[in-house]
N, CA, C and O atoms as CSV, one atom per row, in Angstrom:
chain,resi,resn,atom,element,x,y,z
A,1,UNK,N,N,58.185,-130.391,14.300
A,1,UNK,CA,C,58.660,-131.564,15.017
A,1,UNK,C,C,59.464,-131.120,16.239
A,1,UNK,O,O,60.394,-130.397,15.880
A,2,UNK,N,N,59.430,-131.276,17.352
A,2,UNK,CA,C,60.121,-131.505,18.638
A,2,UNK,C,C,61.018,-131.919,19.147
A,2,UNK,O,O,61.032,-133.065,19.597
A,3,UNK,N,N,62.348,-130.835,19.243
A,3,UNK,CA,C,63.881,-131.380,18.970
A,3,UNK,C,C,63.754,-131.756,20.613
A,3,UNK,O,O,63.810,-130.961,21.551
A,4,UNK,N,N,63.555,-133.321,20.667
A,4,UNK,CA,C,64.205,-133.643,22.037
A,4,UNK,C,C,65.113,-134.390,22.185
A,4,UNK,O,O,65.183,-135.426,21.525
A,5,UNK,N,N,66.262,-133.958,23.317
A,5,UNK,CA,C,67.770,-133.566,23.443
A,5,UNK,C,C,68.067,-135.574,24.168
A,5,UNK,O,O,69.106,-136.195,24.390
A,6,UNK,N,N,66.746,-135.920,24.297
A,6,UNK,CA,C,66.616,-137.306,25.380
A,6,UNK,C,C,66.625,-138.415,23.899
A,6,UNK,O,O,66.955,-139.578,24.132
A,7,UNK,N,N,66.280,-138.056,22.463
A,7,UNK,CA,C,66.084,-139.158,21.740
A,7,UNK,C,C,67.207,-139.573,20.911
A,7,UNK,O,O,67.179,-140.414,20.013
A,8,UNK,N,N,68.355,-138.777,21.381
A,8,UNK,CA,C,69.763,-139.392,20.172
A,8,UNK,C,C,70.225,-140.095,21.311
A,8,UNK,O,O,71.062,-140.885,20.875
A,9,UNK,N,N,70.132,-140.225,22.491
A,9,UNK,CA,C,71.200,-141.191,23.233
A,9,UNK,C,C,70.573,-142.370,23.836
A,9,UNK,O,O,71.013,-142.889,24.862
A,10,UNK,N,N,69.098,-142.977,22.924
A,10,UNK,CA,C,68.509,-143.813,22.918
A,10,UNK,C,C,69.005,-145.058,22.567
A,10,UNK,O,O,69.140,-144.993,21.345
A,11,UNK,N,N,69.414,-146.350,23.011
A,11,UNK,CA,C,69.936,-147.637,22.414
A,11,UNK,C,C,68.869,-148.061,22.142
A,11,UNK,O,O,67.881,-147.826,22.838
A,12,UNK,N,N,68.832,-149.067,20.637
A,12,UNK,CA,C,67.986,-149.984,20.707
A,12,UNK,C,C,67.281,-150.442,21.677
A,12,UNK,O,O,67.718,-150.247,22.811
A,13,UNK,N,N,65.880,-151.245,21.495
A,13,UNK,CA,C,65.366,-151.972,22.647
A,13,UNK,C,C,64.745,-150.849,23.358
A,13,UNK,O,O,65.279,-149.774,23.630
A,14,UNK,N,N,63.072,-151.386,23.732
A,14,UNK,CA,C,62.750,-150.463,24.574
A,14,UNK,C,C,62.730,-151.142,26.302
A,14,UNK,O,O,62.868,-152.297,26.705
A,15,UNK,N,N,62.463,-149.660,27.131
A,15,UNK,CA,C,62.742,-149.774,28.141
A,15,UNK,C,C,62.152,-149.182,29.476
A,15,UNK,O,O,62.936,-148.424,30.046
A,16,UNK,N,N,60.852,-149.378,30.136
A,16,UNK,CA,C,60.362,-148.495,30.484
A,16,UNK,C,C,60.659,-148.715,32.366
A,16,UNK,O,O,60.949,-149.776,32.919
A,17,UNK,N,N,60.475,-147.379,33.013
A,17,UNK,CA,C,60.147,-147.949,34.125
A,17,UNK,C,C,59.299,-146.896,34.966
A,17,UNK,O,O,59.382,-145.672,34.862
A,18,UNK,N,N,58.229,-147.821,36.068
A,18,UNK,CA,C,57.033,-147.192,36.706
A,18,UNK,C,C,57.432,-147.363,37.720
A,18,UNK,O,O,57.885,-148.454,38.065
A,19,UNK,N,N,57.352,-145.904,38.798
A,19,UNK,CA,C,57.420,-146.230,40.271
A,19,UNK,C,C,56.011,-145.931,41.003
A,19,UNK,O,O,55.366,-145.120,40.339
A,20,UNK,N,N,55.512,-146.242,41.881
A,20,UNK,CA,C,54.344,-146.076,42.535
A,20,UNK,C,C,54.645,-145.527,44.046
A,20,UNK,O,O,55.308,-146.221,44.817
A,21,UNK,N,N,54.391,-144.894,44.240
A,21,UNK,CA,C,54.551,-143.965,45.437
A,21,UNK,C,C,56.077,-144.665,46.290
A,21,UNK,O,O,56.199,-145.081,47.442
A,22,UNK,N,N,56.822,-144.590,45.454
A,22,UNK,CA,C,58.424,-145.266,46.280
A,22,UNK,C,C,58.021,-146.621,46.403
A,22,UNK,O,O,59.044,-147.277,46.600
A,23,UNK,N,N,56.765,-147.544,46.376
A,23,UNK,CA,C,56.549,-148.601,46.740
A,23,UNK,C,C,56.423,-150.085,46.233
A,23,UNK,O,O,56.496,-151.108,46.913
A,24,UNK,N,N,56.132,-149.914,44.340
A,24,UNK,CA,C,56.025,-150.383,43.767
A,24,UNK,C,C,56.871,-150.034,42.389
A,24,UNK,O,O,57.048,-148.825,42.242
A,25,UNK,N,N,57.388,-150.820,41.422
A,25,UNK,CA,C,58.393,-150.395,40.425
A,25,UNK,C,C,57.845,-151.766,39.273
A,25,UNK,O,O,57.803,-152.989,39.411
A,26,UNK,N,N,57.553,-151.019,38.364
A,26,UNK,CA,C,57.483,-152.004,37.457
A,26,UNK,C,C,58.106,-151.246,35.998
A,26,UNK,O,O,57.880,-150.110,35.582
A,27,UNK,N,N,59.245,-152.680,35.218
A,27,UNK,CA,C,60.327,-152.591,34.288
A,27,UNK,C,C,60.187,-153.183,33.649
A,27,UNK,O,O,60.083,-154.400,33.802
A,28,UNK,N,N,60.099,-152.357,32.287
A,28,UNK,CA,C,60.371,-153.354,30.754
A,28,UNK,C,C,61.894,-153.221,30.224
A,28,UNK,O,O,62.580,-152.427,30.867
A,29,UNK,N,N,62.542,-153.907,29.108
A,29,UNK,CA,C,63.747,-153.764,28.961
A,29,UNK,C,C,64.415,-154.515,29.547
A,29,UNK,O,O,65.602,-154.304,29.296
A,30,UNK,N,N,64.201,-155.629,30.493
A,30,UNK,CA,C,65.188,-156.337,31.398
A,30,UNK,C,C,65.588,-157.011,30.944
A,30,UNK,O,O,64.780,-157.645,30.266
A,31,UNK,N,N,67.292,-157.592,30.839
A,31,UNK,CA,C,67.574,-158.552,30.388
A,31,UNK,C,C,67.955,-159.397,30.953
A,31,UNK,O,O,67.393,-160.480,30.791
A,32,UNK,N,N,68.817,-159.320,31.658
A,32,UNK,CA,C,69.356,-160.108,33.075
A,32,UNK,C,C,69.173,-159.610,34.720
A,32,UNK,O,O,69.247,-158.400,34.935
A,33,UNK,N,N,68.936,-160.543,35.875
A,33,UNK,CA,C,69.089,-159.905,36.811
A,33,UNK,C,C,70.257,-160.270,37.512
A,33,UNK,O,O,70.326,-161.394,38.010
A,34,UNK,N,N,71.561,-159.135,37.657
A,34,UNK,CA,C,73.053,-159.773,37.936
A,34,UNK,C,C,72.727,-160.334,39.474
A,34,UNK,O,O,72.798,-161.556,39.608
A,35,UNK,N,N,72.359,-159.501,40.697
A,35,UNK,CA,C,71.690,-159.419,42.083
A,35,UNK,C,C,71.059,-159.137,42.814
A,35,UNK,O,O,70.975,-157.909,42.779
A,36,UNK,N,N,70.398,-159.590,43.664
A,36,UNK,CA,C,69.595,-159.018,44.845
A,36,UNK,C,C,69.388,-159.334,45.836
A,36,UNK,O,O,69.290,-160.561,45.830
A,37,UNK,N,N,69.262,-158.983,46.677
A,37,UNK,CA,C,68.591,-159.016,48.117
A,37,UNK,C,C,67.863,-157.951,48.755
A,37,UNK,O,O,67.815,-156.817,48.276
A,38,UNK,N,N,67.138,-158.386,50.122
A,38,UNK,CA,C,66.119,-157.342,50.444
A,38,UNK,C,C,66.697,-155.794,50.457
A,38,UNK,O,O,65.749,-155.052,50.715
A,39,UNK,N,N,67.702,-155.175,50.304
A,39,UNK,CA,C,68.631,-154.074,50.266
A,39,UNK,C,C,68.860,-153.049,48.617
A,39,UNK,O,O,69.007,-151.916,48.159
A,40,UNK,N,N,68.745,-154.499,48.284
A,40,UNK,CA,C,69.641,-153.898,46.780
A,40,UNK,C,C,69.235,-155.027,45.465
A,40,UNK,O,O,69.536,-156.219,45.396
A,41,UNK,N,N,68.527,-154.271,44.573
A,41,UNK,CA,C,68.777,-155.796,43.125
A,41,UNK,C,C,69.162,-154.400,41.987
A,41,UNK,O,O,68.666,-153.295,41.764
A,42,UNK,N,N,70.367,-155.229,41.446
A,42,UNK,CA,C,70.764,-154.445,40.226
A,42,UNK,C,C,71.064,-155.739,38.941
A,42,UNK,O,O,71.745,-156.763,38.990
A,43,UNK,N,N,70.360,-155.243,38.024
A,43,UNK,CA,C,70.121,-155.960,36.754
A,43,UNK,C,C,70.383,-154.719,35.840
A,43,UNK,O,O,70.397,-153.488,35.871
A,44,UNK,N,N,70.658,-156.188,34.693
A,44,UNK,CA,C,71.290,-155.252,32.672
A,44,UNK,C,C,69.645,-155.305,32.116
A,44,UNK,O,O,68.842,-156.222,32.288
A,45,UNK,N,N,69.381,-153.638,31.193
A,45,UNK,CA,C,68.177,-153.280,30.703
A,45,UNK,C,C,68.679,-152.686,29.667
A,45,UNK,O,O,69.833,-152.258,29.704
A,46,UNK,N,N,67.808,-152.548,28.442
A,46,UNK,CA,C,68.371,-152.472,27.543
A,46,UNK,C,C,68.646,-150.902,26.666
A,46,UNK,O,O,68.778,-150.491,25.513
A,47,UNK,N,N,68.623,-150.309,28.320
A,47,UNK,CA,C,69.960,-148.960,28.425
A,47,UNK,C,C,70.667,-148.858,29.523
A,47,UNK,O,O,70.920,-147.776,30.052
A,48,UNK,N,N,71.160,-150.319,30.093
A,48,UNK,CA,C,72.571,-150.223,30.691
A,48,UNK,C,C,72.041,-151.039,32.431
A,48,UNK,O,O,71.078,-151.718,32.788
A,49,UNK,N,N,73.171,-150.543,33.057
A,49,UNK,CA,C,72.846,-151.336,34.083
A,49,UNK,C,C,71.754,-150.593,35.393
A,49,UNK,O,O,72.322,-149.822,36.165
A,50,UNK,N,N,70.795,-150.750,35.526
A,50,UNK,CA,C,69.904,-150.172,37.058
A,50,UNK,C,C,70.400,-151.164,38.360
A,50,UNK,O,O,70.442,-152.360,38.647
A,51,UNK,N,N,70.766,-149.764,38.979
A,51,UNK,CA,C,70.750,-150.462,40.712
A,51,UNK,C,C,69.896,-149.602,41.330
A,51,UNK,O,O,69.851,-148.382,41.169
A,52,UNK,N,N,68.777,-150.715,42.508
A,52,UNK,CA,C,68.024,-149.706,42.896
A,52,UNK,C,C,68.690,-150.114,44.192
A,52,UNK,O,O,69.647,-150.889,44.184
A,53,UNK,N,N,68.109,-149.513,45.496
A,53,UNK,CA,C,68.481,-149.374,46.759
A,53,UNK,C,C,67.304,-149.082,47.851
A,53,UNK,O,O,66.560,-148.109,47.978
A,54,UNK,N,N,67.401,-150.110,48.477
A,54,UNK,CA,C,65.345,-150.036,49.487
A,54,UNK,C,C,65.754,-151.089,50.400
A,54,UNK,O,O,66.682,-151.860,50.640
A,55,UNK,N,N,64.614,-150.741,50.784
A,55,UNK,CA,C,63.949,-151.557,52.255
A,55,UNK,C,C,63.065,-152.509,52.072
A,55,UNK,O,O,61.989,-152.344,51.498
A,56,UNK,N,N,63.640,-154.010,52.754
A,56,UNK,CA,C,62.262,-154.865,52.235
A,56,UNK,C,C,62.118,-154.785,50.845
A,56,UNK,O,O,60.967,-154.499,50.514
A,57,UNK,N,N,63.170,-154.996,49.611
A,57,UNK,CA,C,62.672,-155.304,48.408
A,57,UNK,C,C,62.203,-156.870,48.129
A,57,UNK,O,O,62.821,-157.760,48.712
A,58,UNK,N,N,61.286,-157.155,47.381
A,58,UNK,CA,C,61.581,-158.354,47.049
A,58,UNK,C,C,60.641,-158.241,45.764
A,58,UNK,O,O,59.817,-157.327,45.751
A,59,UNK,N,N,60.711,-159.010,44.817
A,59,UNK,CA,C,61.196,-159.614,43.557
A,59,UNK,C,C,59.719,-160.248,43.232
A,59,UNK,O,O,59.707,-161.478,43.268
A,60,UNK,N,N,58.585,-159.674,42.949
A,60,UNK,CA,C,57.161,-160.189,42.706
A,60,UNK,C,C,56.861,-160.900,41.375
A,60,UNK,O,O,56.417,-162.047,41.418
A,61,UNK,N,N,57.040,-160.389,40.387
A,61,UNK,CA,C,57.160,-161.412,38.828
A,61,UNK,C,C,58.174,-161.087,38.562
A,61,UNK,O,O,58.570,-159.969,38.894
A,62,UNK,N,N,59.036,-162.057,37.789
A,62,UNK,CA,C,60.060,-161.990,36.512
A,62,UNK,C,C,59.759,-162.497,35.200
A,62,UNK,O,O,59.209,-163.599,35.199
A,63,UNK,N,N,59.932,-162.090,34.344
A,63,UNK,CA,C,59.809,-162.572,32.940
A,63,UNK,C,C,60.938,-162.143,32.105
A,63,UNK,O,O,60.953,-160.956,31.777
A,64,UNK,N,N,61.912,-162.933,31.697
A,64,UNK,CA,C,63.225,-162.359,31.085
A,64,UNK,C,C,62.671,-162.781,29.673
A,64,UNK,O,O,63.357,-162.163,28.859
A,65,UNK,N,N,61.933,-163.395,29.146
A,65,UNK,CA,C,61.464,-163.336,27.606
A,65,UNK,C,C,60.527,-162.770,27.332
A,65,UNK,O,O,60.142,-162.886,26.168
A,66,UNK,N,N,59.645,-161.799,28.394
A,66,UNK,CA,C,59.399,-161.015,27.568
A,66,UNK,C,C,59.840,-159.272,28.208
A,66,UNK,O,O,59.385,-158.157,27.953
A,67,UNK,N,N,60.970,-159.786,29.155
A,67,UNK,CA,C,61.477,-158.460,29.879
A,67,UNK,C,C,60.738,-157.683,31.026
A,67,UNK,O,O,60.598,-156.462,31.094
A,68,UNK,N,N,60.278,-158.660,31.942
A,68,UNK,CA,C,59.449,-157.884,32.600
A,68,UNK,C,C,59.832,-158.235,34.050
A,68,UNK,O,O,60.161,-159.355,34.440
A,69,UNK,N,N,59.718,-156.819,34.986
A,69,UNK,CA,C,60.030,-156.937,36.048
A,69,UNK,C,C,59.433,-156.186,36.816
A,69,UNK,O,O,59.361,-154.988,36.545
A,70,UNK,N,N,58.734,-156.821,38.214
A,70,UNK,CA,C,57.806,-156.472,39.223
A,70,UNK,C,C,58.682,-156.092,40.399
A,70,UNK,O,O,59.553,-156.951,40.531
A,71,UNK,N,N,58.779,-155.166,41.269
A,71,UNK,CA,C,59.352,-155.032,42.464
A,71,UNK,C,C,58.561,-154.284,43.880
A,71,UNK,O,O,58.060,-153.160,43.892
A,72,UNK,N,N,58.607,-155.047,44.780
A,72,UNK,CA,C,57.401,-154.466,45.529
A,72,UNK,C,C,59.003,-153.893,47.132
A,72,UNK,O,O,60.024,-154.574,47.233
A,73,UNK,N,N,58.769,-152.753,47.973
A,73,UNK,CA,C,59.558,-152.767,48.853
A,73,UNK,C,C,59.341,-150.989,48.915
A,73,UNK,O,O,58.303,-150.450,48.530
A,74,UNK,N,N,60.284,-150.390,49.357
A,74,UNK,CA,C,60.647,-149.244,50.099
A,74,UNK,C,C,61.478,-148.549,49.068
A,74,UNK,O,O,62.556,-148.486,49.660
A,75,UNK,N,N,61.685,-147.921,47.764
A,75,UNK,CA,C,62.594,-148.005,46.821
A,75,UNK,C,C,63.525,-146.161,47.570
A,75,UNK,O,O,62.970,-145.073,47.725
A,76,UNK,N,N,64.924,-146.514,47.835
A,76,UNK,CA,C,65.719,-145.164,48.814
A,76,UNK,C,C,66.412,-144.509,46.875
A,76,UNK,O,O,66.200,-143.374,46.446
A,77,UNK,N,N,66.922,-145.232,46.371
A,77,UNK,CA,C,67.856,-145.179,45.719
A,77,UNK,C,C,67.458,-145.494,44.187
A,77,UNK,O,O,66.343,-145.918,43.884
A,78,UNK,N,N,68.354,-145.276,43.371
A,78,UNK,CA,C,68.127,-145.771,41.987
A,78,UNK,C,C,68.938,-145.182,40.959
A,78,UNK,O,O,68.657,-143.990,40.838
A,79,UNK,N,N,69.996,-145.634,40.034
A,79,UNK,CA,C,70.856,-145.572,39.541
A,79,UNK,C,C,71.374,-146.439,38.156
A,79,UNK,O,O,71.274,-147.666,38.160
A,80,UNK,N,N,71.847,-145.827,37.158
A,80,UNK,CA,C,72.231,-146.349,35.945
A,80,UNK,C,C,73.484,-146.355,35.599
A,80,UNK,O,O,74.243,-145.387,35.634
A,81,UNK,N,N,73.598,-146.855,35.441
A,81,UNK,CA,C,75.573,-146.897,34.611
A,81,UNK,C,C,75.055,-147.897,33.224
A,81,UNK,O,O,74.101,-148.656,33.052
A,82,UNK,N,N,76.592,-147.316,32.094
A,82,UNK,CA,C,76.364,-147.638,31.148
A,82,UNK,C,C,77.295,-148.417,31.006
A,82,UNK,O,O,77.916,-148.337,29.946
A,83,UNK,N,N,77.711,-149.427,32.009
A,83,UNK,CA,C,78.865,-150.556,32.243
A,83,UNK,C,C,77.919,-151.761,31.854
A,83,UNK,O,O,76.760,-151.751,32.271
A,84,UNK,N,N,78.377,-152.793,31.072
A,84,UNK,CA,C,77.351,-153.944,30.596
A,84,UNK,C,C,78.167,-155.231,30.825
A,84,UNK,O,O,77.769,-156.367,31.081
A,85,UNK,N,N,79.242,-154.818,30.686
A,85,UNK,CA,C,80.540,-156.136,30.669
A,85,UNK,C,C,81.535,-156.544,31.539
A,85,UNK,O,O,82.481,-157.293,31.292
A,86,UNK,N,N,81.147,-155.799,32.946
A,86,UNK,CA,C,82.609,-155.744,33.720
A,86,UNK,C,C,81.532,-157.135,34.785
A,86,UNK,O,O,81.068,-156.544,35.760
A,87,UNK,N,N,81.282,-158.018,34.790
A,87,UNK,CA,C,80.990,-159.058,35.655
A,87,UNK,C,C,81.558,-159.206,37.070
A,87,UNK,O,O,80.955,-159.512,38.099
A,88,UNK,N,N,82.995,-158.890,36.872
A,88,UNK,CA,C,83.489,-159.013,38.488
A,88,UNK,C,C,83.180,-158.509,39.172
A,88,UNK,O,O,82.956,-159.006,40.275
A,89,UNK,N,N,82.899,-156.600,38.767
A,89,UNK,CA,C,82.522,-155.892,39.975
A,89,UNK,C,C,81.372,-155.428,40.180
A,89,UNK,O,O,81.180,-154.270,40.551
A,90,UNK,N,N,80.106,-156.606,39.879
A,90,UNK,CA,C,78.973,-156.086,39.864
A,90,UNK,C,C,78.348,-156.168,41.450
A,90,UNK,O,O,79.093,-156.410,42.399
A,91,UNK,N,N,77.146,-155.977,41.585
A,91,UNK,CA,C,76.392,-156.066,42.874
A,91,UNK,C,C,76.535,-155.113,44.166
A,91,UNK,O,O,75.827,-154.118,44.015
A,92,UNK,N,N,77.251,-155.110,45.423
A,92,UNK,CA,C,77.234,-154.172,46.401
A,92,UNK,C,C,78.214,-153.224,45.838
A,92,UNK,O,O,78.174,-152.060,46.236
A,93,UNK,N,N,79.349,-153.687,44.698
A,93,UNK,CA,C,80.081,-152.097,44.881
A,93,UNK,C,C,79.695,-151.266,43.236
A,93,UNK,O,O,80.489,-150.676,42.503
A,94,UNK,N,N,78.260,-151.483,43.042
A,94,UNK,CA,C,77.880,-151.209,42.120
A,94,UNK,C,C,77.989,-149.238,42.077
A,94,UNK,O,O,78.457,-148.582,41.146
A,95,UNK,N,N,77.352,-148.640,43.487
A,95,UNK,CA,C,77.306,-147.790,43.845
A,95,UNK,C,C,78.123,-147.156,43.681
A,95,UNK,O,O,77.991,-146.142,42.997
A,96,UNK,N,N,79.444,-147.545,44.318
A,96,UNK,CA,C,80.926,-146.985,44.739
A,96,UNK,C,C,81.548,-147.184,43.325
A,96,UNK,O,O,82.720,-146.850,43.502
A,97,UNK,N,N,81.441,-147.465,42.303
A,97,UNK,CA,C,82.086,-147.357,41.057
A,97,UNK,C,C,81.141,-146.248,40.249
A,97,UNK,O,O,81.586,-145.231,39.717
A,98,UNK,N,N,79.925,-146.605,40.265
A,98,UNK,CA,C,79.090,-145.442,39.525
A,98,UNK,C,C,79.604,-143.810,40.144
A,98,UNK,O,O,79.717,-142.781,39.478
A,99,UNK,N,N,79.780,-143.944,41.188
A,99,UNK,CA,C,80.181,-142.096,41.727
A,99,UNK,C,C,81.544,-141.785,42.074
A,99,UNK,O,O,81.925,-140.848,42.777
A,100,UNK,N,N,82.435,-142.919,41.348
A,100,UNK,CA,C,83.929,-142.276,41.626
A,100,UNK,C,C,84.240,-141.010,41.140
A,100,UNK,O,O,85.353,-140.526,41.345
């Protein structure tokens, strides 16, 4: 069996995500989407929070019952934190708290 070092810090819930040449992103696991605009959408998945960071994003399907998320744009950036509960300081200073 295959001790991998990636399967004990697994949460419940699966969670996948596909990028296509920087251009296309498609996400399972979504639960909420906190924000977005053509710059930036960061949403809770069900291992924590993703912020991505692009050009021209915009927002092609959503499905929050069955977790599914389409994103078509320029993808620069992309980032996780394991913050789920802090509501106030979500969205543009998502960044600037993840790399203090």
């Amino acid at each position: 069996m295959e001790d991998n070092k990636y399967l004990s810090k697994q949460q419940p819930g699966r969670h996948r995500l596909v990028i296509d040449n920087r251009e296309r992103l498609e996400i399972t696991g979504v639960l909420n989407v906190d924000s977005f605009d053509d710059q930036e959408i960061v949403l809770e998945t069900e291992q924590g929070l993703l912020a991505m960071r692009g050009e021209d994003l915009h927002i092609k399907h959503l499905n929050l019952e069955q977790g599914e998320l389409h994103i078509e744009g320029y993808l620069l950036e992309l980032a996780y934190s394991e913050e789920r509960s802090r509501r106030k300081d979500r969205g543009k200073n998502f960044f600037e708290r993840l790399f203090r």
